[in-house]
C-alpha positions in Angstrom: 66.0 -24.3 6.9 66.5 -20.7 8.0 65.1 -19.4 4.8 61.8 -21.3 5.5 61.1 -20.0 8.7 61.5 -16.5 7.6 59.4 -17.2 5.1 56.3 -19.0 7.2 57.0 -15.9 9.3 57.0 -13.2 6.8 53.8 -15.3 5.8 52.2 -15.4 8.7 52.3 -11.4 9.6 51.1 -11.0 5.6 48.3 -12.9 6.8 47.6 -11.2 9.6 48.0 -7.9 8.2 45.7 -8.4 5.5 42.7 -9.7 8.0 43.5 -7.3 10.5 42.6 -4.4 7.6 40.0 -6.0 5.6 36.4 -6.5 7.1 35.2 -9.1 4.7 38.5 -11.0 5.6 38.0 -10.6 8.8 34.3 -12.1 8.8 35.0 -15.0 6.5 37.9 -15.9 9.2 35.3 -15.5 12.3 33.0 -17.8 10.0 35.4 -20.6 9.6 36.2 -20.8 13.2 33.1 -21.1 14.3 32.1 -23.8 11.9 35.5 -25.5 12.7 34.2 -25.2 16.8 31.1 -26.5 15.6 32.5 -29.4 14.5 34.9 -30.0 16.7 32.1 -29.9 19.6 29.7 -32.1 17.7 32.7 -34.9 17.4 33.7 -34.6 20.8 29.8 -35.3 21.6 29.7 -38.1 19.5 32.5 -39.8 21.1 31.4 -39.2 24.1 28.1 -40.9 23.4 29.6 -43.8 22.1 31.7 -43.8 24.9 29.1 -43.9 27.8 26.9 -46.7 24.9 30.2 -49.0 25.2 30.2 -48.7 29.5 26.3 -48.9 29.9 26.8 -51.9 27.2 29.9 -53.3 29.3 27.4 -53.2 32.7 24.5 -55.2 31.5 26.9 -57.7 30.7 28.1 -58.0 33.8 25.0 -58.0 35.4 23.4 -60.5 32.9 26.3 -63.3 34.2 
């Protein structure tokens, strides 16, 4: 278990070494999190839509009895 730590860690700091020093690295991983916020903010708007749908559905029911 200790040997896989080390390694993720050792991993992890390889990683950030080679972004940290390489500009085309560094773009591509500025790239990727923006279209993974993207995403992430057009899901979250979806669900909110179908959330406020499902209440304005729930209130014209109850009004309608």
């Amino acid at each position: 278990m200790e040997k896989f730590f080390f390694g993720a860690i050792v991993g992890m700091a390889a990683g950030a070494l080679l972004v940290a020093n390489n500009c085309k690295l560094r773009n591509l991983v500025k790239k990727n999190q923006e279209d993974l916020m993207e995403k992430a903010e057009n899901y979250i708007d979806e669900k909110l839509e179908q959330l406020e749908k499902a209440g304005k559905d729930k209130k014209q029911q109850k009004t309608a009895e």
